[in-house]
N, C-alpha and C positions, 0 to 999 in steps of 0.2 A: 504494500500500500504506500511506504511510504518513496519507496524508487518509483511508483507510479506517475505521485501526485511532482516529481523530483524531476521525472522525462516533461511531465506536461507544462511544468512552470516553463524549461528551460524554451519549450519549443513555441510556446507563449510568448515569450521575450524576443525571441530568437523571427518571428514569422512579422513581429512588429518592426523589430529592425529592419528585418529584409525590406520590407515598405516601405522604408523613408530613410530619411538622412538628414532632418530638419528638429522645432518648437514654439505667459503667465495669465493666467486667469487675474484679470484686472481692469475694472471700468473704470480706470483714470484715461485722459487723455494723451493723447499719441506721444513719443519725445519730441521734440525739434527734430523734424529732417526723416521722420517715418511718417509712413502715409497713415492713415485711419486705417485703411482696408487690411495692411501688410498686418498690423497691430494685431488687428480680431485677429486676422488669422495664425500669427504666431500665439496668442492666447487662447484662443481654441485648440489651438492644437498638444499647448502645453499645458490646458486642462483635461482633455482626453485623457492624459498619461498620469494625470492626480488620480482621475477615477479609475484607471487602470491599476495603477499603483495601491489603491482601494480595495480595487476587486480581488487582486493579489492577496495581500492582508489577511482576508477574509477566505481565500481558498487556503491558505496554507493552515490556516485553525482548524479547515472544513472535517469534520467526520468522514462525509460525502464526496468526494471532489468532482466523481466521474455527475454528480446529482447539476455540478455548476456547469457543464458541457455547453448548454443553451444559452448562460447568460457571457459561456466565454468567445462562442460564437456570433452574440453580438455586436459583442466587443470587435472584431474583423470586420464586419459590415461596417458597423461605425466609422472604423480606422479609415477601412477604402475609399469612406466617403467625403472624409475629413482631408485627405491627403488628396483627395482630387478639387476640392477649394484653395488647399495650403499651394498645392504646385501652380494654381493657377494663379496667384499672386508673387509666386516665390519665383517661377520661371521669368518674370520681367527682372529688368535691372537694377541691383539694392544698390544706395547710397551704402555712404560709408555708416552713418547711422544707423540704418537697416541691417545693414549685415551683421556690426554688433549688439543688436535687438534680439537678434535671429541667433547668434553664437551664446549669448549668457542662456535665453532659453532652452536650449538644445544642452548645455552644458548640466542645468540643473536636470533636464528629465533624466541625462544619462547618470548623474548621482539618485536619482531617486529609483529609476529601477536597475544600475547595480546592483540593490540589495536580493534582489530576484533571481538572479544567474548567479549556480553553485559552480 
């Protein structure tokens, strides 16, 4: 049970990375020299990965794990869906502000799910 619940965290992690290569949940206003849209989008997407990071938490307690399958498979849907608004602002050209917007969030999700992958 517990090499089980050990293959499915890693491949969890592991199928999210493969998606992306990008990232606060935060309704302040944009910094100087990031767009509005770039923002949501890195903060959307570096919310995703709070509740991912969430959902994580909460399987590794589970009793159950194979019971969370459905809500982990929404979790992928979600992801696809979120990473196809992120690319769509992420593929135009970031300022330099932007790109460092983009690199602290990104930095922070991959400390928050390191703790994920043994």
């Amino acid at each position: 049970m517990k090499q089980t619940k050990r293959v499915v965290s890693i491949v969890a992690v592991l199928a999210i990375l493969v998606l992306s290569f990008c990232s606060c949940s935060s309704q302040d206003a944009a910094p100087p020299g990031v767009r509005p849209e770039f923002k949501e989008a890195v903060d959307s997407y570096e919310g995703f990965f709070d509740e991912y990071c969430s959902f994580m938490e909460r399987y590794t307690k589970s009793e159950n794990p194979l019971g969370m399958m459905n809500e982990y498979l929404n979790f992928l849907s979600r992801c696809q869906t979120m990473l196809q608004k992120f690319y769509a602002i992420a593929n135009t050209d970031m300022n330099e502000a932007e790109t460092l917007y983009y690199q602290r969030a990104y930095e922070r999700i991959m400390r928050k799910i390191s703790g994920y992958v043994s």
